[in-house]
Structure formats: C-alpha cells, structure tokens
mmCIF file of the N, C-alpha and C atoms, coordinates in Angstrom:
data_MODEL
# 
_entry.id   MODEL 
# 
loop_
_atom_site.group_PDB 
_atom_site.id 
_atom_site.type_symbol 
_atom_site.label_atom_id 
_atom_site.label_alt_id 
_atom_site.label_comp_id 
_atom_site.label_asym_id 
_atom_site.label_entity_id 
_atom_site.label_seq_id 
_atom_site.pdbx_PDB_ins_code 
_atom_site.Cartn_x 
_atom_site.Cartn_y 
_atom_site.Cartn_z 
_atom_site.occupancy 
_atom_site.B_iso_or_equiv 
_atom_site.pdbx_formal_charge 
_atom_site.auth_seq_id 
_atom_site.auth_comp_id 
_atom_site.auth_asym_id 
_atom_site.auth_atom_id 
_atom_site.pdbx_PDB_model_num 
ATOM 1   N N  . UNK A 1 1  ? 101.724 44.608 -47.608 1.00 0.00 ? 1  UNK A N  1 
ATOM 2   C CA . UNK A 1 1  ? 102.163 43.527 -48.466 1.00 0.00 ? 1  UNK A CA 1 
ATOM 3   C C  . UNK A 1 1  ? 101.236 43.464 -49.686 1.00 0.00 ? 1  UNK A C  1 
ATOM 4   N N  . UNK A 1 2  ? 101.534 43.730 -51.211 1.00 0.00 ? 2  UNK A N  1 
ATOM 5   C CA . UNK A 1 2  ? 101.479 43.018 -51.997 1.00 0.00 ? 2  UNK A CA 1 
ATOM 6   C C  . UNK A 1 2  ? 101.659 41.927 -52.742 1.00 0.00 ? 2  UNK A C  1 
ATOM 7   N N  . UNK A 1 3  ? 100.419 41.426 -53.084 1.00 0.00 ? 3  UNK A N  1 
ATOM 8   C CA . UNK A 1 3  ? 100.909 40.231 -54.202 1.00 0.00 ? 3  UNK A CA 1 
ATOM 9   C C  . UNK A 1 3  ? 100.428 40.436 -55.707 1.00 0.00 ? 3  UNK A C  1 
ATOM 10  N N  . UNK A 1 4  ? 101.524 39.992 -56.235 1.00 0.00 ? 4  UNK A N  1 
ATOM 11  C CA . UNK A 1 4  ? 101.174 40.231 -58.117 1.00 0.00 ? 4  UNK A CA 1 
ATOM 12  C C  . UNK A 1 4  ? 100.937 39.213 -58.488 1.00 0.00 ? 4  UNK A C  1 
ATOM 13  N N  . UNK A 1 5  ? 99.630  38.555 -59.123 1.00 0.00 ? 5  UNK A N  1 
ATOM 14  C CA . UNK A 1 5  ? 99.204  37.824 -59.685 1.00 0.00 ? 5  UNK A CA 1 
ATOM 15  C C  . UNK A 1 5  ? 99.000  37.803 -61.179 1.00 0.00 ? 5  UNK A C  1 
ATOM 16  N N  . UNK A 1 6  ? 99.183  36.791 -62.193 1.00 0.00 ? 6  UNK A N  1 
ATOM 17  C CA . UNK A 1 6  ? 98.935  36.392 -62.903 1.00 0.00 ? 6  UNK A CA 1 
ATOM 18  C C  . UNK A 1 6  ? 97.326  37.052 -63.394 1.00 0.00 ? 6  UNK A C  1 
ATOM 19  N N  . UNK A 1 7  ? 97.642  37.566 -64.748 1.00 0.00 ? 7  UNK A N  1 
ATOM 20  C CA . UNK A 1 7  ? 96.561  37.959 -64.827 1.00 0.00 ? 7  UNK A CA 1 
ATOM 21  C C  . UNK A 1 7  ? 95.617  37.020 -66.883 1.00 0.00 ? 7  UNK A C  1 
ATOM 22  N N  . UNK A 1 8  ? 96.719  36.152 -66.997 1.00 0.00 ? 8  UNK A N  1 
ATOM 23  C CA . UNK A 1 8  ? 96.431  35.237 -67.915 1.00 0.00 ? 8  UNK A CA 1 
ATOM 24  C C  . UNK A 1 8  ? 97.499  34.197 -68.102 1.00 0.00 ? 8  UNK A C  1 
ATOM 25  N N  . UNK A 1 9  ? 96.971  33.277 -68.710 1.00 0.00 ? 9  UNK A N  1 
ATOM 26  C CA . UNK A 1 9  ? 98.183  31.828 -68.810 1.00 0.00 ? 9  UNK A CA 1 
ATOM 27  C C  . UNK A 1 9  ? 99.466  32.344 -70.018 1.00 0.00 ? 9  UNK A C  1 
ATOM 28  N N  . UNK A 1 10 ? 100.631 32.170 -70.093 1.00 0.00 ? 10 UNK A N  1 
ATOM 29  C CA . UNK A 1 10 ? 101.402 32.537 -70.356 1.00 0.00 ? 10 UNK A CA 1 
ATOM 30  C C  . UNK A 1 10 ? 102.986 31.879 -70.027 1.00 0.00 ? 10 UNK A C  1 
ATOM 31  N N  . UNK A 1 11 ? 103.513 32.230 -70.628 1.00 0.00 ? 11 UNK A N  1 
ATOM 32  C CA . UNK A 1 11 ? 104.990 31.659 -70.508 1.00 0.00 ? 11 UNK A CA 1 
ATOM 33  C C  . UNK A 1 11 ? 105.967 32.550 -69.626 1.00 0.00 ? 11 UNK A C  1 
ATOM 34  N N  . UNK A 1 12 ? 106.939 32.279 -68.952 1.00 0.00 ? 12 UNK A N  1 
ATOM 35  C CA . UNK A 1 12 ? 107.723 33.553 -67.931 1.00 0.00 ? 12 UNK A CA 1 
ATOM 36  C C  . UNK A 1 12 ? 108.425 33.791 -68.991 1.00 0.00 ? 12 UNK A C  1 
ATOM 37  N N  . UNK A 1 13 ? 108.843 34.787 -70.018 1.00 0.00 ? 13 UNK A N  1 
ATOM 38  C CA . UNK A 1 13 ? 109.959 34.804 -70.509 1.00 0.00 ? 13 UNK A CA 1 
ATOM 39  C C  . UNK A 1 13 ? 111.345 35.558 -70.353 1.00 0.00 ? 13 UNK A C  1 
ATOM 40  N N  . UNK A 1 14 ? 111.294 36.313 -69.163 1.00 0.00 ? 14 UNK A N  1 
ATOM 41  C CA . UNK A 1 14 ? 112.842 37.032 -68.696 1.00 0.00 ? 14 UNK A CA 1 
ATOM 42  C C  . UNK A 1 14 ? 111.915 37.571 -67.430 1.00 0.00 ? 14 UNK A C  1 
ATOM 43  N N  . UNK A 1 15 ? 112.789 37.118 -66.288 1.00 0.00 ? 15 UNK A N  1 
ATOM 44  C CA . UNK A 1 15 ? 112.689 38.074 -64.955 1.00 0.00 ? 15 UNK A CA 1 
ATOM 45  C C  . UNK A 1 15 ? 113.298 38.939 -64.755 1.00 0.00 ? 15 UNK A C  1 
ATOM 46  N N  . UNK A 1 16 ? 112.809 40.091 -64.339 1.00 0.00 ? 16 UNK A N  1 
ATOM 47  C CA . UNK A 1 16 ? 114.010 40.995 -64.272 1.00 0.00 ? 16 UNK A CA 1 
ATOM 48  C C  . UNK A 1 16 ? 114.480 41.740 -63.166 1.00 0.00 ? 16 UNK A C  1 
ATOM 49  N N  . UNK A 1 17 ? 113.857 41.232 -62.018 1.00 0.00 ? 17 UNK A N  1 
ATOM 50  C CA . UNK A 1 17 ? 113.923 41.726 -59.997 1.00 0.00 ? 17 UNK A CA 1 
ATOM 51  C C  . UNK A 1 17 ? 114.760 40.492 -59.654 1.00 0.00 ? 17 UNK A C  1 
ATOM 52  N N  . UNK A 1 18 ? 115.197 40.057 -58.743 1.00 0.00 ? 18 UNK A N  1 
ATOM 53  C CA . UNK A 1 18 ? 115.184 39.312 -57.620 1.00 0.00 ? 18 UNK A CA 1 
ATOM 54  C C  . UNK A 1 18 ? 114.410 39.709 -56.124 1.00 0.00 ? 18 UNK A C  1 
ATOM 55  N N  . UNK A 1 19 ? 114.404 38.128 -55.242 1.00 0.00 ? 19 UNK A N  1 
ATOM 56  C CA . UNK A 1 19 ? 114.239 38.651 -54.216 1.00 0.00 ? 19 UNK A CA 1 
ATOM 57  C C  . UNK A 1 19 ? 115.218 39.689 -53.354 1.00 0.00 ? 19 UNK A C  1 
ATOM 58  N N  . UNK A 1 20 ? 115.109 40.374 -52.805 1.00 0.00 ? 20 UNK A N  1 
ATOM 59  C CA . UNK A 1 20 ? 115.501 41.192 -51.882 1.00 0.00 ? 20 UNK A CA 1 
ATOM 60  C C  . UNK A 1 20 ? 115.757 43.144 -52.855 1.00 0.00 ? 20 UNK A C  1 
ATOM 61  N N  . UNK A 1 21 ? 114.952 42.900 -54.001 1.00 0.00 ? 21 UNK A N  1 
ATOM 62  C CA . UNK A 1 21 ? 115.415 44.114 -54.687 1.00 0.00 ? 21 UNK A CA 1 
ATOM 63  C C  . UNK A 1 21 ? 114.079 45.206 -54.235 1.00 0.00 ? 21 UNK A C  1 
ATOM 64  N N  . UNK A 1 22 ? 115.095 46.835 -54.248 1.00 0.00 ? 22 UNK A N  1 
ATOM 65  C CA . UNK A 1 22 ? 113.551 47.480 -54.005 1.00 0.00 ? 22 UNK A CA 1 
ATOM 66  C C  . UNK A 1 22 ? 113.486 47.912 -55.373 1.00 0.00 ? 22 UNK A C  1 
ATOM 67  N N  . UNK A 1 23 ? 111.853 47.956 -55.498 1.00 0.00 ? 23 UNK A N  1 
ATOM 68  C CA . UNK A 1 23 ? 110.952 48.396 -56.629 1.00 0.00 ? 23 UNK A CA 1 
ATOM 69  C C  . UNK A 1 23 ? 110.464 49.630 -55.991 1.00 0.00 ? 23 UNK A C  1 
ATOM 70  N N  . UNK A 1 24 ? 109.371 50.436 -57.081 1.00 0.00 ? 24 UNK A N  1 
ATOM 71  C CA . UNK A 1 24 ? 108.543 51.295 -57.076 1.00 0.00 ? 24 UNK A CA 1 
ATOM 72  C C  . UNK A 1 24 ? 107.565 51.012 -57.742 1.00 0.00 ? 24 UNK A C  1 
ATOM 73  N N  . UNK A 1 25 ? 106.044 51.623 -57.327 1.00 0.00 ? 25 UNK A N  1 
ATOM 74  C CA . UNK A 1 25 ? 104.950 51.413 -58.927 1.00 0.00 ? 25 UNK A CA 1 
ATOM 75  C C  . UNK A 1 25 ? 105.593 51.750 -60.117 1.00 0.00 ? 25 UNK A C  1 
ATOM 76  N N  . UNK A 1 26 ? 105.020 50.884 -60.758 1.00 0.00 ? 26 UNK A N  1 
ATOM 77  C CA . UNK A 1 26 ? 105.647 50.877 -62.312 1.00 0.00 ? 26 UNK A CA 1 
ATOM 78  C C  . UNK A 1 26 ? 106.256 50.253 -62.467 1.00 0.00 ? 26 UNK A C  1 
ATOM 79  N N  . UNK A 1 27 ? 107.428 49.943 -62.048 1.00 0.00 ? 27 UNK A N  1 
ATOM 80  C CA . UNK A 1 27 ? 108.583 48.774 -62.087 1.00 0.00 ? 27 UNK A CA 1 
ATOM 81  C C  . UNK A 1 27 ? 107.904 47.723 -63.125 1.00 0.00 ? 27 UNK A C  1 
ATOM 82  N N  . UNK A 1 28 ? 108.808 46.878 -63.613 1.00 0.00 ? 28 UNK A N  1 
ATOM 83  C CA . UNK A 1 28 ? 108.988 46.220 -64.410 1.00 0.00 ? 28 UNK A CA 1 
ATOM 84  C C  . UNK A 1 28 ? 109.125 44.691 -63.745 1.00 0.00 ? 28 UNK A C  1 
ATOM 85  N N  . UNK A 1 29 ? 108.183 44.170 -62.862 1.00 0.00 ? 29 UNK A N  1 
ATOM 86  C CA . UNK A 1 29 ? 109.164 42.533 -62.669 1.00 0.00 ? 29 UNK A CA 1 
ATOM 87  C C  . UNK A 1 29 ? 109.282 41.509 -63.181 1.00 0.00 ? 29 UNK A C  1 
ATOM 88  N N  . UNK A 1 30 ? 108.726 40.862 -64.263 1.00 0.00 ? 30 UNK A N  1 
ATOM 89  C CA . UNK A 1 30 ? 108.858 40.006 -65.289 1.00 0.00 ? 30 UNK A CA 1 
ATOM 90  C C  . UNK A 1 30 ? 108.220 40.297 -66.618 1.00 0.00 ? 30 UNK A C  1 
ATOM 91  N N  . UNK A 1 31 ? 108.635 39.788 -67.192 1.00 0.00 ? 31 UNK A N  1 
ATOM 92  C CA . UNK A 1 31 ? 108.344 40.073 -68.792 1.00 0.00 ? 31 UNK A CA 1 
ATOM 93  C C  . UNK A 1 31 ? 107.461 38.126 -69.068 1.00 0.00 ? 31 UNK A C  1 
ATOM 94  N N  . UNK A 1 32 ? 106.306 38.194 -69.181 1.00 0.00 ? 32 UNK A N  1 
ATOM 95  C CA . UNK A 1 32 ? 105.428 36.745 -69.758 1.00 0.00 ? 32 UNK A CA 1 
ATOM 96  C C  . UNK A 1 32 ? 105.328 37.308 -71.829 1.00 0.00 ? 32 UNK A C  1 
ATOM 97  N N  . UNK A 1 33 ? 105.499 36.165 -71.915 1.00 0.00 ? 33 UNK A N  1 
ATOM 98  C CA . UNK A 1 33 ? 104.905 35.719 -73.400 1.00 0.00 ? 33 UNK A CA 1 
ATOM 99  C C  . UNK A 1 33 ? 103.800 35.271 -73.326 1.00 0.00 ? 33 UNK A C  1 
ATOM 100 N N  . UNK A 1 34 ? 102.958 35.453 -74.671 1.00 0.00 ? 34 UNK A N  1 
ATOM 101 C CA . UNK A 1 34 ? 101.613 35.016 -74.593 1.00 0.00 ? 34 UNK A CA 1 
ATOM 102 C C  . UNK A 1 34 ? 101.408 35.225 -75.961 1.00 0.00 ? 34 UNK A C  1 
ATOM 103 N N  . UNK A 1 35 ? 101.040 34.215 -77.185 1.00 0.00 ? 35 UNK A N  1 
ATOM 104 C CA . UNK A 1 35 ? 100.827 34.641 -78.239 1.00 0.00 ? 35 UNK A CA 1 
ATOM 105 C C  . UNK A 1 35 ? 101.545 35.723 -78.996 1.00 0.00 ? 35 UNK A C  1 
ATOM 106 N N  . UNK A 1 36 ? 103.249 34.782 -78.969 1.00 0.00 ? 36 UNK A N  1 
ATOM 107 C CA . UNK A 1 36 ? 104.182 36.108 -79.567 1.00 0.00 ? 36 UNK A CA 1 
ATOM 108 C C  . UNK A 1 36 ? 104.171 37.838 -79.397 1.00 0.00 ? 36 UNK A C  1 
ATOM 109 N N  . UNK A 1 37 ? 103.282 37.552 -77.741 1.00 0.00 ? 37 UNK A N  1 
ATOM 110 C CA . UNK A 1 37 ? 103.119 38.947 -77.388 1.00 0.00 ? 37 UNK A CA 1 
ATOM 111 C C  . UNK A 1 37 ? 104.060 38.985 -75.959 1.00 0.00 ? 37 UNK A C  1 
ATOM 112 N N  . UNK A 1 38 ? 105.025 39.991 -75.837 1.00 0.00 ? 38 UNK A N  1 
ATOM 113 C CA . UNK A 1 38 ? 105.092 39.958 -74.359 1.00 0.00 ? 38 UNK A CA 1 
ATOM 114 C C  . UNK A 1 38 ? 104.905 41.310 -73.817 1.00 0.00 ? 38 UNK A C  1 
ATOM 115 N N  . UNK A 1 39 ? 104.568 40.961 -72.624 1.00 0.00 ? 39 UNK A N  1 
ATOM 116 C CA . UNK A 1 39 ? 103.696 41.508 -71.306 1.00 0.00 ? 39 UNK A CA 1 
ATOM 117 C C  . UNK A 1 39 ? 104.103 41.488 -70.197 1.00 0.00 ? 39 UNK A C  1 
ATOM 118 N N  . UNK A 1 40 ? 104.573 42.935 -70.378 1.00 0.00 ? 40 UNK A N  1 
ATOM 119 C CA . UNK A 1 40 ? 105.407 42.976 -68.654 1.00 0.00 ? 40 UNK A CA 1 
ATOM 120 C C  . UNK A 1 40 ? 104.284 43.223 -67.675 1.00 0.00 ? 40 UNK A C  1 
ATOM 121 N N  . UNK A 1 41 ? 105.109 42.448 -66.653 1.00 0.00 ? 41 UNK A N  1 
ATOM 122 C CA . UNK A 1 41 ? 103.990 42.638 -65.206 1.00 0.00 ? 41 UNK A CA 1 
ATOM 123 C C  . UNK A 1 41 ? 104.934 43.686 -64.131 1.00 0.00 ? 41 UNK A C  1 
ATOM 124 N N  . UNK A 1 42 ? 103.866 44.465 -63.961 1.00 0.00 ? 42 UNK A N  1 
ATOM 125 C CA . UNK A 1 42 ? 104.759 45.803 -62.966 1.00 0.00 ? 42 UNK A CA 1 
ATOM 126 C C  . UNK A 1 42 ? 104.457 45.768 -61.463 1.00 0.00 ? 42 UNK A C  1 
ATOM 127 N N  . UNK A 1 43 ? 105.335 46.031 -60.585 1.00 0.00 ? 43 UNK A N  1 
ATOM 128 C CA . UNK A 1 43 ? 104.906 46.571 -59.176 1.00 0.00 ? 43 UNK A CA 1 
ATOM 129 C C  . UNK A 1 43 ? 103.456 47.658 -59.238 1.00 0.00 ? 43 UNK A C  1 
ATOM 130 N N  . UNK A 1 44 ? 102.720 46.982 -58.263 1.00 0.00 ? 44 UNK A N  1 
ATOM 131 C CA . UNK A 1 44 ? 101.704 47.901 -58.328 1.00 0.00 ? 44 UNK A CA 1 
ATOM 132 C C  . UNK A 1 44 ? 102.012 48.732 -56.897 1.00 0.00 ? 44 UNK A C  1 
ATOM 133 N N  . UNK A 1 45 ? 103.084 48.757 -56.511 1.00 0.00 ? 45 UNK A N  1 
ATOM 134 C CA . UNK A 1 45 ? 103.048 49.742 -55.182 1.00 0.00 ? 45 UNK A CA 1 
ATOM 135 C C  . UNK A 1 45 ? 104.681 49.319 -54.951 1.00 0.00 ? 45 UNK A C  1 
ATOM 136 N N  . UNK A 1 46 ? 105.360 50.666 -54.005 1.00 0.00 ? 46 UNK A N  1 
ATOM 137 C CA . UNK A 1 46 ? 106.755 50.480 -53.802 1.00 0.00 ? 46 UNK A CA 1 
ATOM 138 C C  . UNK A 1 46 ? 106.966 49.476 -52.516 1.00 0.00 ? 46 UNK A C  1 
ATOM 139 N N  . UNK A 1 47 ? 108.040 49.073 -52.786 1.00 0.00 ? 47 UNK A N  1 
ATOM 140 C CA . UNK A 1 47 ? 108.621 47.985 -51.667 1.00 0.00 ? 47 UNK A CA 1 
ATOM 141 C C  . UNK A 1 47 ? 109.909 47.246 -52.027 1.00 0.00 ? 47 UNK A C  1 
ATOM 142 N N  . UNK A 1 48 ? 109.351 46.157 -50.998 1.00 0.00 ? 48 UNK A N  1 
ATOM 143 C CA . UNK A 1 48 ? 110.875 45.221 -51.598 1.00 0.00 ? 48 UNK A CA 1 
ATOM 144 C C  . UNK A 1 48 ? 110.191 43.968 -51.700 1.00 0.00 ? 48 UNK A C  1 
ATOM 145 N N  . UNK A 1 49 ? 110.886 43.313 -52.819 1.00 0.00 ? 49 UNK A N  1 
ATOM 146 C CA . UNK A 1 49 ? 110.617 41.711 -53.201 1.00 0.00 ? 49 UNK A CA 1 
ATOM 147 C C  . UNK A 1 49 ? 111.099 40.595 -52.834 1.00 0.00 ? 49 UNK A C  1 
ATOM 148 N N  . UNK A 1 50 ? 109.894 40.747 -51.413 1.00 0.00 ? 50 UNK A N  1 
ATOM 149 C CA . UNK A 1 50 ? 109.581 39.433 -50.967 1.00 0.00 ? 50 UNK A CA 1 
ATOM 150 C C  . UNK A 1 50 ? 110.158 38.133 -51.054 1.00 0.00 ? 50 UNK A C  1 
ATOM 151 N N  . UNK A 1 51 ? 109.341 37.857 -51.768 1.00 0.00 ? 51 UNK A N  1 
ATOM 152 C CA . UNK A 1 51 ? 109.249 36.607 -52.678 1.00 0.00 ? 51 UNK A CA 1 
ATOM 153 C C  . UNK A 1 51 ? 109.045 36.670 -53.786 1.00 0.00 ? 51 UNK A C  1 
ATOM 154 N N  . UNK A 1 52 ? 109.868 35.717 -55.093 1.00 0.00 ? 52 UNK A N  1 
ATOM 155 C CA . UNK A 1 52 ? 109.338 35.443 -56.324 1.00 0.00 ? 52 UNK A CA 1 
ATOM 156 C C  . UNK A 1 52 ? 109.089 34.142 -56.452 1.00 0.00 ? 52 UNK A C  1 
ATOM 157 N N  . UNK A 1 53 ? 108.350 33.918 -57.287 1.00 0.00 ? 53 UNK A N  1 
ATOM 158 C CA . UNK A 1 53 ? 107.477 32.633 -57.065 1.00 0.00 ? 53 UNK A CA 1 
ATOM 159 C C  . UNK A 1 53 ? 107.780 31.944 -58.649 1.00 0.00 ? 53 UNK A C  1 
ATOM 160 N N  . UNK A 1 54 ? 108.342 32.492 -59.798 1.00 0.00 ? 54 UNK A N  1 
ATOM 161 C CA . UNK A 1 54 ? 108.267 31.959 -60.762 1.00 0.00 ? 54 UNK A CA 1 
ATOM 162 C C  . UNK A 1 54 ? 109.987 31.966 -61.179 1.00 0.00 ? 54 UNK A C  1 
ATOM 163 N N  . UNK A 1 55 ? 110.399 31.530 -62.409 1.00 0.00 ? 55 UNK A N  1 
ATOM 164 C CA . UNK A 1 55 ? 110.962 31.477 -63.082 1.00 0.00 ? 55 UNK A CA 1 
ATOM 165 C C  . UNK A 1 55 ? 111.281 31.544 -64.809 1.00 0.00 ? 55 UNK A C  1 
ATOM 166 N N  . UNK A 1 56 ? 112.250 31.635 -65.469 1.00 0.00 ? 56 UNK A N  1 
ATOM 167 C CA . UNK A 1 56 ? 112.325 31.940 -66.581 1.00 0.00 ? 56 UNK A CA 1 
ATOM 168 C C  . UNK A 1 56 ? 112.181 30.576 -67.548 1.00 0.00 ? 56 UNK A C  1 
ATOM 169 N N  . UNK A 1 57 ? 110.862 30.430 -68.074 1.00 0.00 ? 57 UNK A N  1 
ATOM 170 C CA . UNK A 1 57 ? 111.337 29.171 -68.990 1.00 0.00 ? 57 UNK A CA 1 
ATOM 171 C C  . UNK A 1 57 ? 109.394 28.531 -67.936 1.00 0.00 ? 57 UNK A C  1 
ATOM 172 N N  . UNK A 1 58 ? 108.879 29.196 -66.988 1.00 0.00 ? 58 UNK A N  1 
ATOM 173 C CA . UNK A 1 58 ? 107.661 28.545 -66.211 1.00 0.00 ? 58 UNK A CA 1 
ATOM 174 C C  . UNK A 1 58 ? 106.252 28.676 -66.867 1.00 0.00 ? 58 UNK A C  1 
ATOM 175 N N  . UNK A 1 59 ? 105.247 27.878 -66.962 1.00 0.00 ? 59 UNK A N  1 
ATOM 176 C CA . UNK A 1 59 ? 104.021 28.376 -67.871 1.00 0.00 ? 59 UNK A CA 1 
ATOM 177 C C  . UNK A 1 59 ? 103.354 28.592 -66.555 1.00 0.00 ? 59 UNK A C  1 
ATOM 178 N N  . UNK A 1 60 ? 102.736 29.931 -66.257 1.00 0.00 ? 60 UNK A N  1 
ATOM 179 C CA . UNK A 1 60 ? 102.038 30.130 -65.137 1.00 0.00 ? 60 UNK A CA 1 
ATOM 180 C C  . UNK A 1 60 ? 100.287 30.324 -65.720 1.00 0.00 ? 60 UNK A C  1 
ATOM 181 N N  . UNK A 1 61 ? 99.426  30.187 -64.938 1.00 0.00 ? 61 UNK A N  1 
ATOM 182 C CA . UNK A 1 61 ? 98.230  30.425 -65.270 1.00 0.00 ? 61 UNK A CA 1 
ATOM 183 C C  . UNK A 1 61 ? 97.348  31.214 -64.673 1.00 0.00 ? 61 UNK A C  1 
ATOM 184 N N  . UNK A 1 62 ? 96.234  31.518 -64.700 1.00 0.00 ? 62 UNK A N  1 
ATOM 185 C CA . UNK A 1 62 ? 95.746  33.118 -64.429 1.00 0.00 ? 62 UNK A CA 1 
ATOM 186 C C  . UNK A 1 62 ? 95.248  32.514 -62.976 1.00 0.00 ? 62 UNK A C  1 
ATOM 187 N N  . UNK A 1 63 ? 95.978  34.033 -62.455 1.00 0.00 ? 63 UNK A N  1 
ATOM 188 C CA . UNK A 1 63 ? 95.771  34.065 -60.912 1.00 0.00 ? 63 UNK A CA 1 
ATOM 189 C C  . UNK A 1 63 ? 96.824  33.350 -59.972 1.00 0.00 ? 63 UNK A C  1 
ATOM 190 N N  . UNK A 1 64 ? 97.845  33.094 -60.643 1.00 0.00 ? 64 UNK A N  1 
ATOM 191 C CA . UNK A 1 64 ? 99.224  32.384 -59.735 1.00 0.00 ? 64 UNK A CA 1 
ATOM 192 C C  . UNK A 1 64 ? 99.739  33.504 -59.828 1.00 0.00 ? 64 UNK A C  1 
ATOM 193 N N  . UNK A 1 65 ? 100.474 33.190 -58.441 1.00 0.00 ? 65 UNK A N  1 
ATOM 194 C CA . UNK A 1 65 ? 101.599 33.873 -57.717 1.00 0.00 ? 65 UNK A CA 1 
ATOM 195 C C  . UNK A 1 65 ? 102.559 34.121 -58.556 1.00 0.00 ? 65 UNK A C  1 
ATOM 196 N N  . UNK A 1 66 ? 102.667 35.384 -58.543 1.00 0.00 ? 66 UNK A N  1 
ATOM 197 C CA . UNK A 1 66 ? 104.162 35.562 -59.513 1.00 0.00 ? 66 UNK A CA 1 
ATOM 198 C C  . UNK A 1 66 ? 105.134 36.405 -58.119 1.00 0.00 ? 66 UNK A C  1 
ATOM 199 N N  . UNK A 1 67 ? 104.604 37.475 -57.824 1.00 0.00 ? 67 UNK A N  1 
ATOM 200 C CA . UNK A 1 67 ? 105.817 37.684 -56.360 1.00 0.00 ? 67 UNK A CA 1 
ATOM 201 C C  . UNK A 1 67 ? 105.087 38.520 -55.559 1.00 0.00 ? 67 UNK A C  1 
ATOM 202 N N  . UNK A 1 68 ? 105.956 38.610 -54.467 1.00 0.00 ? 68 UNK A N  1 
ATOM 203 C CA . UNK A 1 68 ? 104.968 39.176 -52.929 1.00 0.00 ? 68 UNK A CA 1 
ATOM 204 C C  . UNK A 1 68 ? 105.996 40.500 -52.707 1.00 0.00 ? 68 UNK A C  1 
ATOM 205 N N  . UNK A 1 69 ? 105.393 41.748 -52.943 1.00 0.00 ? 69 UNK A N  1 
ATOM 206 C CA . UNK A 1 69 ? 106.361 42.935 -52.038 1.00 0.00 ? 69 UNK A CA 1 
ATOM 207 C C  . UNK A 1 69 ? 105.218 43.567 -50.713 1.00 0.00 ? 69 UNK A C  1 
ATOM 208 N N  . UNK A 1 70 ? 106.650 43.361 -50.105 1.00 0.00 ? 70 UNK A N  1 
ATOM 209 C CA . UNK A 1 70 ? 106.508 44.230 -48.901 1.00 0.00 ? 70 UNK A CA 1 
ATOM 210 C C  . UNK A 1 70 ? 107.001 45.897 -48.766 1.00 0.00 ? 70 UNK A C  1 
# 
C-alpha cells in the first residue's frame, strides 16, 4: 500500500483517476494549482486506487492525503 501525499499547499485543480482505477508509476492522478503553476501528482508505484481523498475545487496542504494505492 501506498499513500500520495501532498507535497505543498495548493488548490486540486482536475482529478484525473477514480477510486477503483489501475495505475502504474508515472501515472498522472491529479493535477494541483499553485501560483498559476500546475503540478501533477503521479503514482509512485503500480496498483489500484484505493482511496481518493480529495476533490476538484479542494485547497489541500502539505502532507495531506491525496490517495491510497494498493
């Protein structure tokens, strides 16, 4: 089990997994804004998604849960 965490405060601005989807490293699972910058956050290992923990439109902050693969 992985978890992808937040790695600065930021805005969710497009998800692009659901739960029950399989990924691979690299994958793509949300796209955050941050200073008219966005910053995709990737699977760091293959599986399936868990859990997602955020949403589109959420201000998350560094070190929150964004999703859990198994």
């Amino acid at each position: 089990m992985a978890e992808v965490r937040a790695e600065m405060v930021a805005n969710v601005w497009k998800v692009v997994v659901k739960e029950g989807d399989t990924v691979s490293d690299g994958d793509t699972l949300v796209i955050l804004e941050s200073m008219k910058m966005e910053i995709p956050v990737l699977a760091e290992d293959d599986g399936v998604v868990a859990q997602l923990k955020v949403a589109e439109g959420d201000v998350i902050q560094e070190g929150d849960l964004i999703a859990v693969i198994e």
